[in-house]
C-alpha atoms as one frame of an Amber mdcrd trajectory, in Angstrom:
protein
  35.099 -30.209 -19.295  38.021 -30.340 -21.885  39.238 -33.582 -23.362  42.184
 -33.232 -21.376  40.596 -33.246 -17.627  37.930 -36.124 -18.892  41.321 -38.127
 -19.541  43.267 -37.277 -16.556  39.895 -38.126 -13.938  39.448 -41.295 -16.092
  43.148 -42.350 -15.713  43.452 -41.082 -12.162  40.332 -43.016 -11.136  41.740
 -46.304 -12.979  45.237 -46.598 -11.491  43.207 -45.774  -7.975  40.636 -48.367
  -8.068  40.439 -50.857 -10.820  44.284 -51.155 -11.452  44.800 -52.731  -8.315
  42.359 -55.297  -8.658  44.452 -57.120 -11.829  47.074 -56.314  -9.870  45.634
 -58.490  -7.005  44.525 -61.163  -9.171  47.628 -61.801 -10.809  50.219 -61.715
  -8.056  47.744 -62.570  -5.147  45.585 -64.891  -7.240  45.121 -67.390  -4.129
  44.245 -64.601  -1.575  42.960 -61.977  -4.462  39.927 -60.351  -2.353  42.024
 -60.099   0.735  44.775 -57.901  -1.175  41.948 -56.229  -3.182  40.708 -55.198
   0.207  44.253 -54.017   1.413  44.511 -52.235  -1.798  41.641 -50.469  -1.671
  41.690 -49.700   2.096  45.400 -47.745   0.907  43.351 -45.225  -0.396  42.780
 -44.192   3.234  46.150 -42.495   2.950  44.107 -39.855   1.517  42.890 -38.556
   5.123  45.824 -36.486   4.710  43.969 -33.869   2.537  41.422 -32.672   5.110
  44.387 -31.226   6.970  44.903 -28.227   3.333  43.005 -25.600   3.319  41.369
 -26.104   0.682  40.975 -30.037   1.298  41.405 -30.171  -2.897  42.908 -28.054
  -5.012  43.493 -29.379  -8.691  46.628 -27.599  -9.365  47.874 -28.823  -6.069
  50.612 -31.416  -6.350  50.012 -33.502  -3.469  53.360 -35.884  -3.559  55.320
 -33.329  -1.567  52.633 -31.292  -0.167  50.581 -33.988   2.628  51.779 -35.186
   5.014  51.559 -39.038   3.687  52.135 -38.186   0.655  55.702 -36.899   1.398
  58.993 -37.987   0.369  59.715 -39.325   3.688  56.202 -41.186   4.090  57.201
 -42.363   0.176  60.366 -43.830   1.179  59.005 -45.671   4.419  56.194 -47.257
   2.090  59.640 -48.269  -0.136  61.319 -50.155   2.969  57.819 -52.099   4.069
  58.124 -53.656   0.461  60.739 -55.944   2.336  58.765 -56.981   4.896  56.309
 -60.339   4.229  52.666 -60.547   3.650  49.973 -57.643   4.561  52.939 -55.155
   5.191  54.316 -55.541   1.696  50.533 -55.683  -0.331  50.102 -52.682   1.776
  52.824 -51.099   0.610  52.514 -51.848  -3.026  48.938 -50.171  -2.862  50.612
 -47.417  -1.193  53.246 -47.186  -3.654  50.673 -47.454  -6.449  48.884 -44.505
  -4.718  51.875 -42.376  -4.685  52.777 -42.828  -8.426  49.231 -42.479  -9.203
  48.948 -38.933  -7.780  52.607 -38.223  -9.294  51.265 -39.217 -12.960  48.210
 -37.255 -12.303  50.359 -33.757 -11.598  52.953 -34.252 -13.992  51.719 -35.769
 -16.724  48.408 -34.595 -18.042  47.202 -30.583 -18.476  46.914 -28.561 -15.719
């Protein structure tokens, strides 16, 4: 495994699951376990792969490419950020999903 792909799958793994946890405890300190919960129940958006064949494929961009991971799924997960309570934490761990997967395609080796 080079250097680079130990990075990347550290990073990647980081921004997925323990990213949104300071996340929830600094702007959802009162409820922090409930949006820890939402945040981590976003990652279900990832269904979406068992529908490619294959279900991964590592130089596979997959903003653009799944289904809820498309532009349009992108910029409905934008417009629930206006909406109050569970809509909008679920739509910041959506959101955090999306740019996670972005930052894992563009920025690191392929």
């Amino acid at each position: 495994m080079t250097d680079c792909y130990f990075w990347k799958t550290c990073t990647h793994y980081f921004l997925h699951l323990v990213f949104p946890v300071f996340i929830a405890l600094i702007f959802y300190r009162e409820n922090w376990k409930k949006a820890c919960f939402i945040f981590l129940a976003t990652m279900l958006v990832d269904l979406d792969h068992v529908l490619a064949d294959p279900v991964f494929d590592p130089s596979r961009n997959s903003i653009g490419f799944h289904i809820l991971h498309s532009w349009y799924a992108i910029v409905v997960y934008f417009l629930m950020l206006f909406f109050k309570g569970n809509i909008r934490i679920i739509a910041i761990g959506l959101l955090l999903h999306m740019l996670t997967d972005f930052q894992d395609f563009h920025l690191w080796c392929h």
